[in-house]
N, C-alpha and C positions, 0 to 999 in steps of 0.2 A: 855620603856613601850608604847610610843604613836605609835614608828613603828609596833610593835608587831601582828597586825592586817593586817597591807601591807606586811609583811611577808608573815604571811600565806598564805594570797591570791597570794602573787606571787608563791609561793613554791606550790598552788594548779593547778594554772595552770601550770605551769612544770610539775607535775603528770599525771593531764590528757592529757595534750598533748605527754608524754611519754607515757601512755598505748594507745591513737588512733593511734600514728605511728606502737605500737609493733601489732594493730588491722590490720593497713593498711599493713604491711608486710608478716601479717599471709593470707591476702585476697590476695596478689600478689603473692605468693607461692602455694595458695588451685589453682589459675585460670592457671599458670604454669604446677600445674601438669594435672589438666582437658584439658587443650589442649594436654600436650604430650600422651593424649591415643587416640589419633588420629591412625592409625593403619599407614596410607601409610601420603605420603608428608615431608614438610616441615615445619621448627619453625622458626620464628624470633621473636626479642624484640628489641623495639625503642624507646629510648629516648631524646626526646628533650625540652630544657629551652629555656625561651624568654632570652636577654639580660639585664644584670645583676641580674637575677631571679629575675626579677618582672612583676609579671603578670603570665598568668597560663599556667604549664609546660604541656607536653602530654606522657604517656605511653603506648605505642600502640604493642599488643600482636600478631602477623600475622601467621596463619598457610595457609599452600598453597599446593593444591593436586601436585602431575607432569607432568601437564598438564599447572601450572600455577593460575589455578583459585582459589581465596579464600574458602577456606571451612571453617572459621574462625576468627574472629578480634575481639580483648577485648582495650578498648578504656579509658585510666582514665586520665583526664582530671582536673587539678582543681591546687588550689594556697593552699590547705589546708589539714590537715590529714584527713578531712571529704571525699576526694574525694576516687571513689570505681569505680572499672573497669565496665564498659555496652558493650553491643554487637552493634557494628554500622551494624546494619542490611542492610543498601542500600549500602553496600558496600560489602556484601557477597553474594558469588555467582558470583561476577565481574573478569574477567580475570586480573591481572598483569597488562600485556601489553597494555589492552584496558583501563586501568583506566585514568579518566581525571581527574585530580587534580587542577583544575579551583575552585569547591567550599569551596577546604578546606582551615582551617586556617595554615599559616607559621610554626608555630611549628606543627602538624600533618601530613604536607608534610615533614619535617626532620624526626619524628619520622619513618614515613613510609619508608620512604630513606632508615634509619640505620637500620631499620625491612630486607625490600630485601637484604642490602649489606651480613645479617648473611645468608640469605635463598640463595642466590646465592653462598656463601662461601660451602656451602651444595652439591648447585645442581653441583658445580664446580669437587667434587667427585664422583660421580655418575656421571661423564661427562654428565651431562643436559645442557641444553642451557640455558644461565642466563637470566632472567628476567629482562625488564627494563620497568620507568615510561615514560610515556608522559610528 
C-alpha cells in the first residue's frame, strides 16, 4: 500500500512521455511531408547523437534546388520529446558548396553531412554533380 502512490506516478510519467514521443513522430512526418511538396530539388534527412547519447542530439531536414542551394532546412534539436523541428533561416538560401560550417555545433555538422550524403545519393542519378561541405 505505501508503494502504491510511486506507482502511479511512475506509470504516469511513462504515459506522458509515450504520448509526447507518438506527438513528436506525428510533427516529424507532418514537416516530411511539407518538404516533399517542394516541386523540383532534392531531400535529405540527418541524424546525429552526441556520444553515448548524452547531451542533445540534432535532426536536420535539408531540401536543395539543382543548382545546389538550400531552399529549406527544418532543424530539431534537443535531449527531450519536448523538442519540435524550426527553420534555421541564415542558413537558407546558402549554396551547399559555399557553406561554412565554423559556427555550428558537432552534431549539426554530422547531421548535415548524413543530409548531403542522401541528397547526393539523388543527384548521383540525375548525373548532377555532388555537393560538398567546406
Amino acid at each position: 500500500m505505501q508503494y502504491s502512490g510511486l506507482i502511479f506516478l511512475l506509470v504516469s510519467f511513462w504515459l506522458m512521455q509515450f504520448y509526447l514521443s507518438i506527438r513528436q513522430t506525428k510533427d516529424y512526418n507532418r514537416v516530411i511531408g511539407e518538404m516533399k511538396q517542394y516541386e523540383t530539388g532534392h531531400l535529405g534527412v540527418g541524424i546525429a547523437r552526441t556520444k553515448f547519447n548524452v547531451g542533445p542530439g540534432t535532426v536536420m531536414i535539408v531540401v536543395t534546388n539543382v543548382e545546389g542551394t538550400i531552399i529549406d532546412l527544418r532543424e530539431m534539436s534537443g535531449i527531450s520529446v519536448f523538442a519540435r523541428f524550426k527553420a534555421n533561416k541564415k542558413i537558407i538560401g546558402q549554396s551547399i558548396n559555399s557553406l561554412s560550417l565554423a559556427s555550428f555545433r558537432k552534431t549539426q555538422k554530422r547531421a548535415l553531412s548524413e543530409a548531403l550524403t542522401f541528397i547526393n545519393s539523388e543527384r548521383r542519378k540525375g548525373n548532377l554533380q555532388e555537393l560538398t561541405l567546406l
